[in-house]
N, C-alpha and C positions, 0 to 999 in steps of 0.2 A: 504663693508658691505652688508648682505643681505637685500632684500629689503621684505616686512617689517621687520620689525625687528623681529615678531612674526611668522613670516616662517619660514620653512625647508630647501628653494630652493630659488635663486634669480628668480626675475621675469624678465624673456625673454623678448625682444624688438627688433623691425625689424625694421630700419630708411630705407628710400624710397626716396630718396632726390638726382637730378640730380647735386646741384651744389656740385663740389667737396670739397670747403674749409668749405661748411656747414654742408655736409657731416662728411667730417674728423672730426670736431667740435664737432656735436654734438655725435658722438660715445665718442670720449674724454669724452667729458662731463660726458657720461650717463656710462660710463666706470667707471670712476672716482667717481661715487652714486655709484656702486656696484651692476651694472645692465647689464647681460649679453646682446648681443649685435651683432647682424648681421646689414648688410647693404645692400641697392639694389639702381642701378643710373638709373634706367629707371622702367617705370609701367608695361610691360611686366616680368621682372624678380623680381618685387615688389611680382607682382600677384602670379606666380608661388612658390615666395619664402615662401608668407604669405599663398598659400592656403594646406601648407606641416603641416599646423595644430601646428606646433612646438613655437609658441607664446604666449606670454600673452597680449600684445602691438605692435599697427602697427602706430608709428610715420609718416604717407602717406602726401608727398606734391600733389598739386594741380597740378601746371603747370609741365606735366614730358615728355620727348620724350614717341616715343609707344604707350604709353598709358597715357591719364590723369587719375589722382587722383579721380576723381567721380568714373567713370567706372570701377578702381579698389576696392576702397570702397563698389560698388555694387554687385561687382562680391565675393568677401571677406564675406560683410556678408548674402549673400543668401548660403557660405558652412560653413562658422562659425558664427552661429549667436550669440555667446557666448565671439567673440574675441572684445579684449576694441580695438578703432581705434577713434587716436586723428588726427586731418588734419591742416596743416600748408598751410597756404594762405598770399601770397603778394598782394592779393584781398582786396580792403578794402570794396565793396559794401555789404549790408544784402542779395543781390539775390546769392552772391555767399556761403557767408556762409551757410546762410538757406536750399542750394542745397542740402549739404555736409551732414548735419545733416537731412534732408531728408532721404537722402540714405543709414545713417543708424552710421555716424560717433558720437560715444562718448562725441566730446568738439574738440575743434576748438583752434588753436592758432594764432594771426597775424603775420606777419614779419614786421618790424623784430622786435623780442620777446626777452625780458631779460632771462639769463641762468637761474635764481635765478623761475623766471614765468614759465617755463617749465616746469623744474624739482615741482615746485610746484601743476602742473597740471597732470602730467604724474601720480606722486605717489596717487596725489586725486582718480583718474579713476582707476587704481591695487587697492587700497585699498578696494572699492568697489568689485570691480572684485573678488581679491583673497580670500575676507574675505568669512568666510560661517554660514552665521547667518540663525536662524529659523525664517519663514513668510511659509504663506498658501502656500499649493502645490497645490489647485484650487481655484478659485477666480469663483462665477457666480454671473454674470450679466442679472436677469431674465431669459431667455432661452441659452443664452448664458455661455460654462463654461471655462475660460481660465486657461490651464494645465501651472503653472507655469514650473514645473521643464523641459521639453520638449518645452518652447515657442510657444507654439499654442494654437488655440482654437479651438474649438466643428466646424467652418464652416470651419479650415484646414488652416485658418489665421496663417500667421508667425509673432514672434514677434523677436525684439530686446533683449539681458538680460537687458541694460539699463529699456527698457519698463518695462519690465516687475518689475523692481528695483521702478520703480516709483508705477506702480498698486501696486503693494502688501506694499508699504508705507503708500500708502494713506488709503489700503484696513484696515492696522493695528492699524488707527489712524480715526476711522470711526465718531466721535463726536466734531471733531472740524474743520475746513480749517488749513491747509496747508500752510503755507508762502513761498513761490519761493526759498525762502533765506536757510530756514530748509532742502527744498532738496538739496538745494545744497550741505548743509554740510552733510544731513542724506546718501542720494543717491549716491553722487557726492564723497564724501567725503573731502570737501573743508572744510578749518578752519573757523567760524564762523567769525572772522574780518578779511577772507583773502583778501575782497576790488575786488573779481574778477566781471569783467564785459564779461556778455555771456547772449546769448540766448538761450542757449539751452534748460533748461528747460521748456521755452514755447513751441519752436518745439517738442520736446518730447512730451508735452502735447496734440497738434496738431494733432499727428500721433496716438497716443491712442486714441483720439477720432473718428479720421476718422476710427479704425479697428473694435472701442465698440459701438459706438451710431449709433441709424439708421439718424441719421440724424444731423452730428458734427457741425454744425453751429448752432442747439439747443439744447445743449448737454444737456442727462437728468443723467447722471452716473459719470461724472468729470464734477464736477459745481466750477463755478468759482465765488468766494465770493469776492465782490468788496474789495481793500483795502485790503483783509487778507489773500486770498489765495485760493489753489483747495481743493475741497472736494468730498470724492466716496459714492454716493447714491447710494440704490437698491442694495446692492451687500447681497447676503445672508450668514449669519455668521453662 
């Protein structure tokens, strides 16, 4: 079946994973959901495969011969900053997830991870991605104007689509905080009792602040409301 169900075209996906039987596996798998499907067993031909633009999805492991998983991630989205890339880690420390989502990964999965977990997380990230709903196509932030539909702004800052999925949520929703939870489902597209544990929307949040505020450790544009959530000040409507 295609994926969503409300597409034309199934959504492409490039697994990046050295071991072979989880390789095999998870193509099975993602075969099996009605998701087209390439494969690469090292970060050298990860890289090359995923920078061929022919993607919607880069399921990228961490630990790969060639090349690690970071450095591919980084390289990935400084030419498509538009591509969803979810990272799978045997890592359990927060320095290593935090890296990943740093440099610009989508959502993060553990090993070892339920089929049922995946495939729930994969389809959250496409849904987001593929869907094409109406929000501002510039966002300013006092002197600053973030050009949504191109990911940049006025000082030539690059953004994530993630990022930008998040500013223009917040920017849409300007009279109350934001619950971490509602992005997940709004942004993320995760089912509201889907019980997922992740940090990434705080990283997310982290990274727009260090690109928006002069000074992210007092943020004055993503204010963060104790207990309820973030909120986008100063943006002009």
């Amino acid at each position: 079946m295609a994926y969503p169900d409300s597409m034309e075209r199934k959504a492409r996906i490039l697994i990046v994973e050295d071991e072979p039987a989880i390789r095999q596996g998870l193509v099975d798998v993602l075969l099996y959901h009605g998701f087209e499907v390439a494969e690469a067993a090292d970060g050298e031909r990860g890289l090359a495969e995923g920078l061929r633009g022919a993607y919607d999805l880069v399921l990228l492991d961490i630990m790969l011969p060639k090349r690690d998983g970071y450095s591919v991630c980084e390289a990935l989205r400084e030419r498509h900053p538009e591509l969803a890339i979810i990272m799978l880690t045997a890592r359990s420390g927060d320095d290593d997830i935090v890296q990943g989502l740093k440099l610009g990964a989508d959502d993060y999965v553990a090993k070892p991870f339920s089929i049922e977990q995946l495939v729930l997380r994969i389809r959250a990230v496409l849904r987001r991605t593929l869907a094409q709903e109406e929000a501002a196509s510039t966002i300013r932030l006092g002197s600053l104007t973030v050009d949504t539909a191109n990911l940049t702004d006025s000082r030539g800052t690059a953004y994530t689509r993630r990022e930008i999925d998040v500013l223009q949520y917040l920017h849409a929703h300007p009279d109350r905080p934001v619950p971490r939870e509602e992005l997940l489902h709004r942004v993320w597209g995760y089912q509201p009792d889907a019980q997922i544990e992740t940090r990434t929307v705080d990283i997310h949040i982290a990274k727009l602040r260090r690109k928006i505020e002069a000074d992210s450790a007092k943020p004055e544009h993503i204010v963060t409301i104790r207990g309820a959530g973030y909120r986008l000040d100063g943006a002009d409507r």
